[in-house]
DOROMI-301020 format. One line per field, with one value per residue (C-alpha): residue in one letter; x, y, z negated. Coordinates in Angstrom, 1 decimal. Example, Ala and Ser with C-alpha at 12.3 -4.5 7.8 and 13.67 -1.06 7.14 Angstrom:
res c(A S)
px c(12.3 13.7)
py c(-4.5 -1.1)
pz c(-7.8 -7.1)
//
This chain:
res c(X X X X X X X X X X X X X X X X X X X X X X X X X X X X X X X X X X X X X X X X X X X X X X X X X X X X X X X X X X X X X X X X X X X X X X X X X X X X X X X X X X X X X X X X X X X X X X X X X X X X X X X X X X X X X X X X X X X X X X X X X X X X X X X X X X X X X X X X X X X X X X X X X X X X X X X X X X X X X X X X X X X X X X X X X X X X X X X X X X X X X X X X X X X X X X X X X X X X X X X X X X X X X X X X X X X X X X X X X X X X X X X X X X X X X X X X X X X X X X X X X X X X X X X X X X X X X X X X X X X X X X X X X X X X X X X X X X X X X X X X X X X X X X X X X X X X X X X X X X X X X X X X X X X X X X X X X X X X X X X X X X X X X X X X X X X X X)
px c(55.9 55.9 52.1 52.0 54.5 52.7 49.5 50.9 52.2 49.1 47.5 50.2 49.2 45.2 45.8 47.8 45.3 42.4 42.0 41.4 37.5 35.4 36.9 36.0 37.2 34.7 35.8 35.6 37.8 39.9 39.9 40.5 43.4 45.1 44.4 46.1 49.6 49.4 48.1 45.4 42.9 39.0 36.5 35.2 38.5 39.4 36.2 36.9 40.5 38.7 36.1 38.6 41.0 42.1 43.2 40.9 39.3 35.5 32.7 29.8 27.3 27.7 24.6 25.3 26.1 25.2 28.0 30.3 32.9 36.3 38.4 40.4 38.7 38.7 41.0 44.1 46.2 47.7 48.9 52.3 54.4 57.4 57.4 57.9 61.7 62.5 63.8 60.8 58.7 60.6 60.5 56.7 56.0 57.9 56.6 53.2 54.2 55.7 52.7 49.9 48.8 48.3 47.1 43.2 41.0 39.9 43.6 44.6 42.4 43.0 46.8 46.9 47.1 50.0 51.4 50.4 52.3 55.0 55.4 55.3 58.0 60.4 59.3 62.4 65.0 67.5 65.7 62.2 63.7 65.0 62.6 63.2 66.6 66.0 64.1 63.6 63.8 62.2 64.6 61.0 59.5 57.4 53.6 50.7 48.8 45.3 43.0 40.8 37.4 37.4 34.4 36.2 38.9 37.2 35.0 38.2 40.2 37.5 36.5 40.3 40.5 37.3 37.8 34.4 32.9 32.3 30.3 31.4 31.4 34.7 35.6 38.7 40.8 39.3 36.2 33.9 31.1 31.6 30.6 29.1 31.5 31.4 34.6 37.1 39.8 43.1 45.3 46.7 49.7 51.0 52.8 54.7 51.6 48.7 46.9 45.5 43.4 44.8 41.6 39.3 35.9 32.6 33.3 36.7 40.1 42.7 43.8 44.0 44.9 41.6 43.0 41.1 40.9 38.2 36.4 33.3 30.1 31.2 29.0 30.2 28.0 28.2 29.4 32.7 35.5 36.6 40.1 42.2 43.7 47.2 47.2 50.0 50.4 54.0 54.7 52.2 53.5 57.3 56.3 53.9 54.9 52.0 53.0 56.1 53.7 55.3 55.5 56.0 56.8 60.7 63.8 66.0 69.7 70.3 73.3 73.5 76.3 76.0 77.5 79.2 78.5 74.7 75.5 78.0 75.7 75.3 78.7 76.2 73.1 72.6 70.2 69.9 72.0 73.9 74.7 78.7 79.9 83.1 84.5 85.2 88.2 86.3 85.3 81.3 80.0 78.9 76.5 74.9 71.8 69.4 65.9 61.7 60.9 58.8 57.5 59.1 62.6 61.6 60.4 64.0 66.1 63.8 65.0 68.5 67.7 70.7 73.3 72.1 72.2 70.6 72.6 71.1 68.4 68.0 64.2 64.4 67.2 64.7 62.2 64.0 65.4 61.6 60.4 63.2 62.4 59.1 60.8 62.8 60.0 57.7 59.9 61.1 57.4)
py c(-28.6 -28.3 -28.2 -31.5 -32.7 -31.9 -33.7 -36.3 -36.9 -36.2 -39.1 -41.3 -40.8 -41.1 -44.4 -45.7 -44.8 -47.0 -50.2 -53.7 -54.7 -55.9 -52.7 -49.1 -45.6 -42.3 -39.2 -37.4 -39.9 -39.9 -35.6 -35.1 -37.9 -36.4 -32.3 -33.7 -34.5 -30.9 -31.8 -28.8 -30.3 -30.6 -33.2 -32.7 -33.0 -36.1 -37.6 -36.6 -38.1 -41.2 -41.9 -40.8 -43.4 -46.1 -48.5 -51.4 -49.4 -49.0 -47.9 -49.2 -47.3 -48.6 -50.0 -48.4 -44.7 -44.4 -43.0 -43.9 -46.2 -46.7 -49.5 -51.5 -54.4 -58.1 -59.2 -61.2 -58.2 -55.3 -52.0 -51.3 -48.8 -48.4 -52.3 -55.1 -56.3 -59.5 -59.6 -58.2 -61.0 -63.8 -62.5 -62.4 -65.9 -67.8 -65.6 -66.8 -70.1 -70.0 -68.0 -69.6 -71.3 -68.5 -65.9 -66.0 -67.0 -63.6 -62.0 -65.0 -64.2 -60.6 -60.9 -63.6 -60.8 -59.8 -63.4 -63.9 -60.7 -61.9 -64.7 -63.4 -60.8 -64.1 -66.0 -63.9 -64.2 -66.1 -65.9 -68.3 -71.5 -70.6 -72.1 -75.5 -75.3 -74.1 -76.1 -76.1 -79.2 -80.3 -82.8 -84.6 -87.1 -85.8 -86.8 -85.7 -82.8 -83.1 -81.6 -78.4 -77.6 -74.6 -73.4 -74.1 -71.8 -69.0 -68.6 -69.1 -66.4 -64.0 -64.0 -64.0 -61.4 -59.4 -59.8 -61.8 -64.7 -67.8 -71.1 -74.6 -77.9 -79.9 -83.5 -84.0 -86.5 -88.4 -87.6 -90.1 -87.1 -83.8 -81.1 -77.8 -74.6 -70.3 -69.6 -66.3 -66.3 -65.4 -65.9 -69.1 -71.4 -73.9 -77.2 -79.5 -78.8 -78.6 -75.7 -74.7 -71.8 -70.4 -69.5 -69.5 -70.7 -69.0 -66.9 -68.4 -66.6 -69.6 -69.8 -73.6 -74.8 -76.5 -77.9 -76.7 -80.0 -81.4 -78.4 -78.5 -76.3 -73.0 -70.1 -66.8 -64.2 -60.4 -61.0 -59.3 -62.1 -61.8 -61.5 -61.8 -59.1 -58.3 -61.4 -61.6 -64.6 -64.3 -64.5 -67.3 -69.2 -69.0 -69.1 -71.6 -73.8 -75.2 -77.2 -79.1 -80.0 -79.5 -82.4 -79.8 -76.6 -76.9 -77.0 -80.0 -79.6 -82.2 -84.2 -86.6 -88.9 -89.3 -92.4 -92.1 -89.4 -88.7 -86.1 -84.2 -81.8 -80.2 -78.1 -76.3 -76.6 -75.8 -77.7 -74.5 -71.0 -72.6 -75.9 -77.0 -80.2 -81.9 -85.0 -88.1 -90.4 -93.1 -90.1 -90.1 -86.5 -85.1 -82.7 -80.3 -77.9 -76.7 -76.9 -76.7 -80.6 -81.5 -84.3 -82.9 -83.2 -86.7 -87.4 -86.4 -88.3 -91.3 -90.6 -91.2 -95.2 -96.9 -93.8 -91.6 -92.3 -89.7 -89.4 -86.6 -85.5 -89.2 -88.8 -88.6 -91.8 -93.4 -93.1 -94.0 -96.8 -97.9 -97.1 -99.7 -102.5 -101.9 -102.0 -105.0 -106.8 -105.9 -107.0 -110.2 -111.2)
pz c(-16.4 -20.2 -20.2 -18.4 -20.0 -23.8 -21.7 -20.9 -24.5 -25.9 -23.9 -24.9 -28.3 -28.0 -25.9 -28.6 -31.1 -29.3 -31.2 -29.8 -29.1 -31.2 -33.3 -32.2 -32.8 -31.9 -30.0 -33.0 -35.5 -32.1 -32.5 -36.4 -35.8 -33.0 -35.0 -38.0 -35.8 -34.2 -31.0 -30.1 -27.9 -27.8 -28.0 -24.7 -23.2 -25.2 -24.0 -20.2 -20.9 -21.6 -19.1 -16.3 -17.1 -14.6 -17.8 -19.3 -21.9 -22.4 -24.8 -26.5 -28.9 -32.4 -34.1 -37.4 -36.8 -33.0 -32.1 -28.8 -30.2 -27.2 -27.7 -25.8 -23.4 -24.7 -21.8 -21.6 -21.0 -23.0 -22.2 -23.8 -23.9 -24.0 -21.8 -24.9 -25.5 -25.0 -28.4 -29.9 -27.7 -28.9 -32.8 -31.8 -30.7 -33.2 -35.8 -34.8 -34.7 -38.5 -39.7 -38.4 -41.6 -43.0 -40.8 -40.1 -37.4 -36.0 -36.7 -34.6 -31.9 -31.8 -31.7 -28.3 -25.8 -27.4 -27.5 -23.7 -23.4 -25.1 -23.1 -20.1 -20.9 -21.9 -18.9 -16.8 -19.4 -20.8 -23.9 -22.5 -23.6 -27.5 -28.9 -27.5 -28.9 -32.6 -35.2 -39.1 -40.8 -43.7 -46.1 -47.5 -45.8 -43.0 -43.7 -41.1 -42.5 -43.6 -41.1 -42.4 -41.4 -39.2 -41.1 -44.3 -43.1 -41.7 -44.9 -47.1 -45.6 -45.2 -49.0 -49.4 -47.1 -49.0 -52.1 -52.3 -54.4 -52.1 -52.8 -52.0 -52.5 -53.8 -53.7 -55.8 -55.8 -58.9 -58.4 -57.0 -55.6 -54.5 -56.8 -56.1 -57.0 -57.1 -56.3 -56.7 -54.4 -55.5 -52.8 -50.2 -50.8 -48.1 -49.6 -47.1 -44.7 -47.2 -47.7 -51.3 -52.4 -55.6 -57.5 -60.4 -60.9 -62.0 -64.9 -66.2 -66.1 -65.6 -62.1 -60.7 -57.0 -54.8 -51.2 -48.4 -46.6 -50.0 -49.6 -47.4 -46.9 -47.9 -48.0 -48.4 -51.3 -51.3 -55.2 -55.8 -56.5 -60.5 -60.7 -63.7 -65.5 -64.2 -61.9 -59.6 -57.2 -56.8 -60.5 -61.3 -58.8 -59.8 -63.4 -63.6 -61.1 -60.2 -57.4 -59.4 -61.5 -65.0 -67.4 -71.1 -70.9 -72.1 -70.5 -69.6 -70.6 -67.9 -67.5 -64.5 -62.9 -59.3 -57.5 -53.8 -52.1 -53.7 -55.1 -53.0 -51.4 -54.7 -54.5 -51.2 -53.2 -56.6 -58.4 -60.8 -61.0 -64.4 -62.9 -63.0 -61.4 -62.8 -60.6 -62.9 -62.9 -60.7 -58.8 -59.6 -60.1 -63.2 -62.7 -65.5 -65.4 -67.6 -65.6 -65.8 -67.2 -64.3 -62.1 -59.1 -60.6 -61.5 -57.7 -56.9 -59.2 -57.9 -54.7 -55.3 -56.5 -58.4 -57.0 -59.8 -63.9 -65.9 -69.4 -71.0 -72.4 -74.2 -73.7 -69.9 -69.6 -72.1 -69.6 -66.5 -68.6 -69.0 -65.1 -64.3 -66.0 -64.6 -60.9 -62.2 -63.4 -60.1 -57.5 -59.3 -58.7)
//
């Protein structure tokens, strides 16, 4: 009994060990892994483990070494064990969903048995319809994503993927032709939809933002991507704000009145960890924060119309004051 049982458990672990095709793993990869956890067994039972097998694996003799690669079939199905939760299903599929933006093609394809899996696994519980009742909202205007070539994409997240130089060509937005670029990838930001490839170009160290929708036949190289010293995306991204695109590089000691109930959602969320908020005798808000002088905090204010008056800093009333009379004098037209 123990014998089969230590069998048994040994299986458990070589199936589990298999990768998914177009991957591979050899008898002997399969041997010095399963030697290292304790598990004394020999090739030539490993291999008679393998062929013997009633489950959808195979074999195929890799071009490169010649050896016997096993892996898993390409089939809808997967063999899991212990059987998938319905909890760990659901986390699966709307991961998927959240993620796919930034996932790649190939990963993509590799993980939809386990998303047909998952599905199947909800389709008998309460959990199947969750999704239909759960939603994330974005506050901004909802504007239809550009659409990316699948080639673009592929080639973007490979090089990404590889560390690898990539050629393309670029149309940006002011530009009246495309132009031909060598491009280090740096790593991939979505924005409201839009996907842009943090990067640099050529030889030069300063990391700009090209959106994968302008980009068109890309060709990967076998050149190793340059990457700056010390370059972090995380911290270029928070401190450079790239995407709030910053107007100087001080900070606003802001001081705002809102009007009705504009600015009443700020006591739930802060414009900036120092704000405060004192309510007024005619019961408008004054609101004070010190933040990034940007164009995205200018996008904001703008959103508010007449229900917001900027006070301080006398440069930024100065040029509402000015972006006004401009409104004033367009619509009196």
């Amino acid at each position: 009994m123990k014998k089969a049982r230590e069998t048994m458990d040994r299986q458990y672990k070589m199936f589990h060990l298999l990768p998914r095709y177009p991957r591979g793993i050899t008898v002997k990869e399969l041997h010095e892994t399963l030697a290292a956890e304790g598990y004394e067994v020999s090739r030539r039972t490993i291999e008679r483990d393998l062929k013997a097998s009633l489950l959808p694996i195979s074999n195929e003799q890799d071009d490169m070494s010649g050896s016997q690669k096993w892996f898993w079939t390409d089939s809808d199905k997967i063999f899991d064990l212990p059987q998938m939760s319905p909890e760990t299903a659901l986390t699966l599929l709307m991961a998927r969903d959240h993620l796919q933006p930034l996932l790649p093609g190939s990963l993509l394809k590799l993980l939809t048995p386990y998303t047909n899996r998952a599905a199947e696994v909800l389709s008998a519980t309460k959990l199947k319809s969750w999704s239909k009742k759960v939603r994330v909202i974005d506050g901004a205007l909802e504007l239809k994503a550009p659409a990316v070539s699948p080639t673009v994409r592929d080639v973007v997240f490979e090089a990404l993927r590889d560390d690898l130089q990539f050629e393309a060509t670029y149309k940006g937005r002011n530009h009246d032709e495309p132009r031909e670029y060598v491009i280090n990838p740096l790593g991939l930001a979505v924005v409201q939809g839009v996907n842009y490839l943090i990067c640099t170009l050529w030889n030069y160290d300063d990391p700009l933002h090209l959106a994968l929708h302008r980009m068109s036949k890309p060709a990967l190289t076998k050149q190793k991507a340059r990457r700056p010293a010390n370059f972090n995306l995380s911290a270029y991204l928070d401190d450079q704000k790239p995407f709030r695109y910053l107007c100087s590089d001080k900070t606003l000691k802001l001081k705002l009145r809102f009007y009705g109930d504009a600015g009443e959602h700020l006591y739930e969320r802060e414009l900036a960890p120092n704000q405060t908020i004192k309510r007024l005798p005619d019961s408008s808000l004054e609101v004070r924060a010190e933040i990034g002088d940007t164009s995205a905090l200018r996008w904001w204010l703008q959103g508010f119309g007449d229900l917001v008056e900027v006070i301080q800093p006398a440069s930024l009333r100065k040029e509402f004051a000015e972006t006004a009379q401009k409104l004033q004098q367009l619509y009196s037209q």
